[in-house]
C-alpha positions in Angstrom: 18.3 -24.5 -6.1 17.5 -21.8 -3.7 17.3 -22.7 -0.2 13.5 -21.9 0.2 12.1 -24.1 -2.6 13.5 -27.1 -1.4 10.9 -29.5 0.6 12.0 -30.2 3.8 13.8 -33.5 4.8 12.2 -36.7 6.2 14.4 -35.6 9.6 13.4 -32.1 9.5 9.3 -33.0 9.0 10.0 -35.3 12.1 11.1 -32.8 14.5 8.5 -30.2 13.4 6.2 -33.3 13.7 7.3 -33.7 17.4 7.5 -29.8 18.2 3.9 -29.6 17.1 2.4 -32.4 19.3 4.4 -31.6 22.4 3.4 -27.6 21.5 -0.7 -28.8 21.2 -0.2 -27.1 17.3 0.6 -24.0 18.3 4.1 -23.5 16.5 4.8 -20.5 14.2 6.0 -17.1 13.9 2.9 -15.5 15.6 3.1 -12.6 18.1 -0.2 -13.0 19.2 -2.0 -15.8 20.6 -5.3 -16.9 18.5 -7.6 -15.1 21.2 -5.3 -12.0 21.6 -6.2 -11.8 17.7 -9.7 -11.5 18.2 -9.4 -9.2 20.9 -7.0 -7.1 18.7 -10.0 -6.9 16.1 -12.5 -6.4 18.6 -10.9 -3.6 20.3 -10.2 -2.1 16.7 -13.8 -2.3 15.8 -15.2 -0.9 19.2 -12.5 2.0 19.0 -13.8 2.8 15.2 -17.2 2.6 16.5 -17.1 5.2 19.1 -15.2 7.3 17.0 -18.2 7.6 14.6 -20.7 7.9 16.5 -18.9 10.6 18.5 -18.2 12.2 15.1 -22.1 11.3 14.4 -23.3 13.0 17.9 -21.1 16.4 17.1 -22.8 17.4 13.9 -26.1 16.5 14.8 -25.2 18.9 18.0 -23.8 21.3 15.1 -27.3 21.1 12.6 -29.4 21.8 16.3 -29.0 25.4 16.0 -30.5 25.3 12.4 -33.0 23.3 12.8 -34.5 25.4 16.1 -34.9 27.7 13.3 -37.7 26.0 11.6 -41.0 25.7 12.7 -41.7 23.0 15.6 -44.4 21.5 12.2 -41.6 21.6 10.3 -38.9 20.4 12.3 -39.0 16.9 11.2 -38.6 18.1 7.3 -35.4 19.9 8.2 -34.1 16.2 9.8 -35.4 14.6 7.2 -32.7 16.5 4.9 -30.6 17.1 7.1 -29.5 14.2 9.1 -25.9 12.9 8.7 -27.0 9.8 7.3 -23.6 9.3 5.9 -22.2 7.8 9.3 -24.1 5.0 9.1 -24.7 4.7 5.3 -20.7 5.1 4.2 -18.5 4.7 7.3 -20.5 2.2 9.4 -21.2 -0.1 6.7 -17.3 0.0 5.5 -16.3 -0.6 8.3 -18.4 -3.6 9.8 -17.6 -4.8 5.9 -13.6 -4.5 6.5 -14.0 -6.0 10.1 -15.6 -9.1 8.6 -13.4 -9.6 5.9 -10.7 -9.2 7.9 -12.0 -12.1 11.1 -12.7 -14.1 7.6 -9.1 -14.0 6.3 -7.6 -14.4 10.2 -10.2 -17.6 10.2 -9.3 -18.7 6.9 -5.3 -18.2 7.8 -5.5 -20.7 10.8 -7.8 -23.5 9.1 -5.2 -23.7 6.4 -2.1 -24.1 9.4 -4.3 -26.3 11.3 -5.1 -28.5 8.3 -1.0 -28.3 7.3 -0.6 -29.5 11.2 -2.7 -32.1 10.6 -1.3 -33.3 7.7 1.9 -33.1 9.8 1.2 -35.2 12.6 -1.0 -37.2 10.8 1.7 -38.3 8.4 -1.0 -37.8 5.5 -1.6 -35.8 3.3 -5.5 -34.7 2.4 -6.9 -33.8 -1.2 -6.7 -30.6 -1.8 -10.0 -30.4 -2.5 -10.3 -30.9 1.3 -10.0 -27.3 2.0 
């Protein structure tokens, strides 16, 4: 039997048992702390942000030129056509759609290691229809 599908031993549940209630439930392999997680999102969302609507700002700077060639009546047609709707239809949307499913999944990750902590210290285990 390979080493990682065997369950763990009464004496080995015990001391995780005890690490995880003198650690408050914070023991695993993470890197980050659960906040420095959400700041790590947040900043990744807020860095994609600017870069659209920078990206958003330069070719409406770039159609300006064109559009001074219409009529002032007119003017509003030519934006009408024109406008890069694309940043907010296509890359704004994916990516406020990415970001959520991503803080969904992180959320979802550290429910199901809470409720396995709880089972933990507990000392029972819950229906998986629990989750």
């Amino acid at each position: 039997m390979n080493t990682e599908d065997r369950l763990p031993s009464s004496d080995e549940l015990d001391m995780f048992r005890q690490e995880l209630i003198r650690e408050n439930g914070a023991v695993g392999p993470w890197a980050f702390s659960h906040t420095d997680e959400i700041e790590r999102l947040r900043f990744y969302l807020e860095t994609l942000e600017e870069f659209i609507s920078k990206q958003e700002t330069e070719e409406v700077k770039s159609l300006q030129p064109h559009a001074a060639t219409w009529p002032e009546k007119r003017r509003d047609e030519f934006w009408a056509h024109h406008y890069p709707v694309h940043w907010d239809e296509i890359f704004r949307t994916n990516l406020r759609s990415s970001f959520l499913v991503s803080l969904i999944s992180f959320t979802e990750n550290q429910l199901t290691q809470a409720y396995r902590n709880v089972e933990v210290i507990a000392r029972m285990p819950f229906e998986s229809s629990a989750l």
